[in-house]
N, C-alpha and C positions, 0 to 999 in steps of 0.2 A: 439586430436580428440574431435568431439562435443557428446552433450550428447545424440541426435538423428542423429544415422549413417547409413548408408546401401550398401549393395551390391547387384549387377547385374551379370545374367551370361547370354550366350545364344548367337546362331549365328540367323541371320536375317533367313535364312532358317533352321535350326536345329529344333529338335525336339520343342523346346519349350523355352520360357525365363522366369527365376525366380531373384527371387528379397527376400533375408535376410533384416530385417526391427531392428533395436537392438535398444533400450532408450524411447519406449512406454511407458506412464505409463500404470499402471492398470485400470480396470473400464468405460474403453472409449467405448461409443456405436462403432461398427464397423459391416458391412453388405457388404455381396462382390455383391449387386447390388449398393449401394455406389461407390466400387470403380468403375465398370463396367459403370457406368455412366461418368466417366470420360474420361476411356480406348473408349468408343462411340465419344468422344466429340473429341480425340485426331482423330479418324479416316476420320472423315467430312473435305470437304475445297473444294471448288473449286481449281482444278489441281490438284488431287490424281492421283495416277497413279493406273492401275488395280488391284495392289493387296492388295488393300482395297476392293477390291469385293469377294477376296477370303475368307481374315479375317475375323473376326466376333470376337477382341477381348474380351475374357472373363478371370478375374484373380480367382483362385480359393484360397482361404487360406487354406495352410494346417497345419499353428501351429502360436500359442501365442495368439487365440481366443476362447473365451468358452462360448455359450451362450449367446452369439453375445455382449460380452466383450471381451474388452484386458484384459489379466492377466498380465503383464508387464516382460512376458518373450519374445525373440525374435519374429516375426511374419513372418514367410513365406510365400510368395505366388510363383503360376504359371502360367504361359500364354501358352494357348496349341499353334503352329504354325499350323494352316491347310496344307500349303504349304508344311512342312515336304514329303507329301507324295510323293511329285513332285521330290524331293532333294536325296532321299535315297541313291542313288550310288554317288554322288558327294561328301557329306558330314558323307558317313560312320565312326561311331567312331571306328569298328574295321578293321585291317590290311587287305589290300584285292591283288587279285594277278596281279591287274592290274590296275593301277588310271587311273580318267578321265581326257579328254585332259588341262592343264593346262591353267589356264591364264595368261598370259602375255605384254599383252600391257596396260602401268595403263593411270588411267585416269586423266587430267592436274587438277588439286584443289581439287584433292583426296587424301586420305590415303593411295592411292595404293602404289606408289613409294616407297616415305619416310618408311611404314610399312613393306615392303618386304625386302628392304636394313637392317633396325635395326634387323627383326627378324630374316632373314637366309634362307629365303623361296624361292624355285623356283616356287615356283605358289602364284600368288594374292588373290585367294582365299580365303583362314585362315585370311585375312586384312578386303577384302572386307564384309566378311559375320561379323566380330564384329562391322566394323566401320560404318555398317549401320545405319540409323538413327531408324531401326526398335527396336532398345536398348531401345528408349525412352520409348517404351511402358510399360517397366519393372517400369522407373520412375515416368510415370504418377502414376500406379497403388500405389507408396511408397508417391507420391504427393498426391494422394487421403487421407491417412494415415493421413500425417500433416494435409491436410486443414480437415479434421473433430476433428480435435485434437482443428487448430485454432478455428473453430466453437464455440468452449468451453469458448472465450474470446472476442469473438464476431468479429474476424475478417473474412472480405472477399475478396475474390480476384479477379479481373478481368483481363481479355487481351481484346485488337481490334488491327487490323491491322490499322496504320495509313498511310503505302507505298505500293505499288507494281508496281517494274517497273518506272515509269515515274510519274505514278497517285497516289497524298498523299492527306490528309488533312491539313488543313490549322490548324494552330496552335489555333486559336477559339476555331474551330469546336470538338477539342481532350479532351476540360477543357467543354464540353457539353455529354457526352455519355448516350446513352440511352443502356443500358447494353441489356435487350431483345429484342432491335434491333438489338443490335449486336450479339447474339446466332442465330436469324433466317438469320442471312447473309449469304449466300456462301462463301465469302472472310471476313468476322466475322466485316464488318466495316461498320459505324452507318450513313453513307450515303450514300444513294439510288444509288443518281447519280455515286458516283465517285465509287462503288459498281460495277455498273453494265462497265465502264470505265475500271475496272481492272480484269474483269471477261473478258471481249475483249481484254484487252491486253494478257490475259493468251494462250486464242485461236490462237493470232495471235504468240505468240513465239510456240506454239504446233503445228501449219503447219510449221513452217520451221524447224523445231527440233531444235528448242532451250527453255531455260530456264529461269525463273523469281526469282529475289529475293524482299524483302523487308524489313520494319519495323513494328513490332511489339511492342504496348504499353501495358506494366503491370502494374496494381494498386490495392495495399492493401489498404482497407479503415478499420480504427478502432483499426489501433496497438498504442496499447500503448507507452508512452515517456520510455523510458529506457533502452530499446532491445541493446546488443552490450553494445562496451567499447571503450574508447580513449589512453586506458592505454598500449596493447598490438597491433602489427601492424594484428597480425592474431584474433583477438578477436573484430577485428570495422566492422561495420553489412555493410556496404556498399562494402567493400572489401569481404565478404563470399556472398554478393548477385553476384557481377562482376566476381567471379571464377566458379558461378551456372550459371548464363547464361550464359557464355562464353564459358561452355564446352557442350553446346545443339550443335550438328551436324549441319552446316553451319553458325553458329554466326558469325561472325568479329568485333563486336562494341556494346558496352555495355555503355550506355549514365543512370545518374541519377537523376532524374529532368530535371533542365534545362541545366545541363552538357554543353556540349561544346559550348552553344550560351554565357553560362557566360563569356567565357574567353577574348571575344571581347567589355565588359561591363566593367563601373570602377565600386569599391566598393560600392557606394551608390544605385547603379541600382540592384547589384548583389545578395544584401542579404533578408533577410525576415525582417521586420519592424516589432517587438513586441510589443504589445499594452492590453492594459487590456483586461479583455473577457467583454463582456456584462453580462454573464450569473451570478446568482449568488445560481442557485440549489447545492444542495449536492453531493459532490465527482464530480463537475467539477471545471477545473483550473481559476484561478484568469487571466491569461495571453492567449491571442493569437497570432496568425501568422497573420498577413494581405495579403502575399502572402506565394507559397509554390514551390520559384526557386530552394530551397536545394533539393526538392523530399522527405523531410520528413524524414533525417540522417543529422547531424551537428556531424562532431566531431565524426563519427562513429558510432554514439548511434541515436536513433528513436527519435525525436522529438515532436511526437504528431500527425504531418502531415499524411495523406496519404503518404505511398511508393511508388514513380513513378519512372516506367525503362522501358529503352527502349532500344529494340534490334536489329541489322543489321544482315538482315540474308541474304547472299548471293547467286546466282543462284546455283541452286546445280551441280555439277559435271556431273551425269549421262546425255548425251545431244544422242536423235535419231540419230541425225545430229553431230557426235562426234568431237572433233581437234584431231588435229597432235600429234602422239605421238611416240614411239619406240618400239617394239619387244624389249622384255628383254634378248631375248636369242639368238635372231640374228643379233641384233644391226642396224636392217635396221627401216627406216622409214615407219610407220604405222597408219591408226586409230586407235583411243582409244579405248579401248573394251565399248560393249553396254552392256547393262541388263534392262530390264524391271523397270522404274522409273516415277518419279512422275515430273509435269511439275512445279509446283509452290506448295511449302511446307509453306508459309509462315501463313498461316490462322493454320494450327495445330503446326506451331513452338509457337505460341502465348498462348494455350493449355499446351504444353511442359516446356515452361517459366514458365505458373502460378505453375505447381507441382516444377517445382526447388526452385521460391521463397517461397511458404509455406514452402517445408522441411526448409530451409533457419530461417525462422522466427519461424518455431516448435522448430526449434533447439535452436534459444536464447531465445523461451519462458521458455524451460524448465533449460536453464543455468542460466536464471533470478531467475524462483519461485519454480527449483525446486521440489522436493515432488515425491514417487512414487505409488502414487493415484492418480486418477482427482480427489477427494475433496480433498486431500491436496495440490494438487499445485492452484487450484482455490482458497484456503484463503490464500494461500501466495500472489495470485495474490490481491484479493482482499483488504487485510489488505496495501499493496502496494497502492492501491488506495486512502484509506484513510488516508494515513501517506500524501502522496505527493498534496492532495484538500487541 
């Protein structure tokens, strides 16, 4: 286990979701309009579905904060569901003398089937309501956590959408971003036109009831060379970013840098050309990158680079317009069951990613330097700077 860990609890409808926060250190500012600011950022997207009109995410902390410090004991938070109220007989935690009518027909690229078969269940229910993608909201709030942690070191994190649908950006236009264009976007992506191109395409799978996926690009700017290890297959930072984004609710493809275009390149095309730096101020490197097709990990360690990832999120399951599916208990052919869903998740999947990769990188800042203070892991970080200029 890493040295910043956490747990999720909580059904999509249920009372509420919380989130155990363990390997803080001490003395870190922390402010639940901070996190709230994020748990906002995750709600926004062109194609929401309406129950982002109901929510109004807010996380409360109720421990490991004091005077708007960490004290480096656990940190808890809550996320109240408004919705609860709507659910109450459905999702009662205690025995009642009559349940309600079960569900039964799952739906094809969902957790319904597979979930109900392992756990024992005659009703999809207890599947549907964890394997919601409403969990993430728990991890933005633990992702707010790390990036103000990151903050400390100076890194930043970004996402934009560079697919939906049909309509991407061109690979230029991706190594251009203008980041506050990209927060005022609906679909979070930093041109206008092909913006407004994917906001139409959203429209037109929302009248026939169907569903959109895409891609999502993430990048850390400012992490430091050293992050990870090459020595152990679970300790290389590249493999603990591919198992965080891969377990965000409709991921399928988890690319790092220039990942899969490398593999049709020979080696002279494929690597980074090392060359002196120009620079020659205090506590920066004698050496640079000329390019950055690794995405900024060689060897499973950070290389100095920007972190670049990118993620394939697929149309999500829930479709107005549903497929073919089965009755579980009558074995006759049916539609898929419907619920109230969002038409294209891909702009706050992007949101979703940046809180995975921070934890991700909080977690090997502090395996790196360290310390359970921020002033002592920032001179271990620091003296680290020094040894290595």
């Amino acid at each position: 286990m890493g040295k910043f860990r956490f747990l999720t609890g909580g059904e999509s409808h249920g009372k509420g979701l919380v989130a155990i926060v363990e390997g803080m250190v001490a003395d870190l500012t922390l402010e639940e309009k901070y996190i709230n600011k994020e748990l906002k950022r995750r709600q926004q997207g062109y194609g929401r579905g309406p129950r982002m009109e109901i929510e109004d995410d807010e996380a409360k902390i109720l421990s490991g904060v004091r005077y708007g410090l960490t004290t480096g004991s656990p940190i808890a938070l809550s996320i109240r569901n408004r919705d609860w109220e709507n659910w109450q007989e459905q999702l009662n935690v205690s025995p009642v003398e009559k349940e309600v009518e079960p569900v039964t027909c799952p739906r094809p690229g969902h957790a319904d089937l597979a979930g109900v078969i392992k756990y024992g269940h005659k009703d999809i229910r207890p599947i549907i309501e964890r394997a919601s993608a409403r969990e993430t909201a728990s991890r933005v709030a633990v992702g707010a956590i790390a990036r103000r942690f990151l903050e400390e070191f100076g890194i930043a994190i970004h996402s934009h959408t560079t697919a939906i649908g049909r309509y991407k950006l061109e690979q230029d236009e991706a190594n251009r971003i203008d980041w506050q264009q990209v927060e005022a976007s609906p679909v979070r992506c930093s041109n206008v036109e092909i913006e407004k191109s994917m906001m139409a395409a959203i429209d037109e799978a929302k009248a026939i009831g169907d569903t959109l996926g895409g891609i999502v690009e993430i990048v850390a700017e400012g992490v430091p060379i050293g992050l990870g290890s090459h020595v152990i297959w679970d300790r290389r930072l590249d493999g603990g970013i591919a198992q965080a984004i891969m377990s965000i609710n409709a991921v399928k493809g988890v690319e790092i840098g220039d990942g899969f275009a490398l593999a049709g390149l020979g080696g002279s095309q494929a690597h980074d050309i090392i060359e002196p730096s120009p620079s020659s101020k205090a506590n920066k490197l004698l050496w640079q990158h000329t390019t950055n097709r690794a995405g900024g990990i060689e060897g499973g360690i950070s290389n100095g680079e920007d972190i670049i990832v990118k993620a394939a999120v697929k149309p999500i399951a829930t479709l107005t317009n549903p497929l073919p599916s089965i009755d579980l208990h009558s074995g006759e052919k049916v539609r898929a069951h419907y619920e109230r869903s969002d038409i294209c998740v891909v702009p706050s999947a992007g949101v979703i990613a940046e809180a995975m990769l921070a934890i991700v990188l909080a977690d090997a800042c502090l395996e790196k330097f360290g310390g359970d203070n921020l002033k002592e892991t920032l001179a271990n970080y620091r003296n680290f700077l020094v040894n290595i200029s």
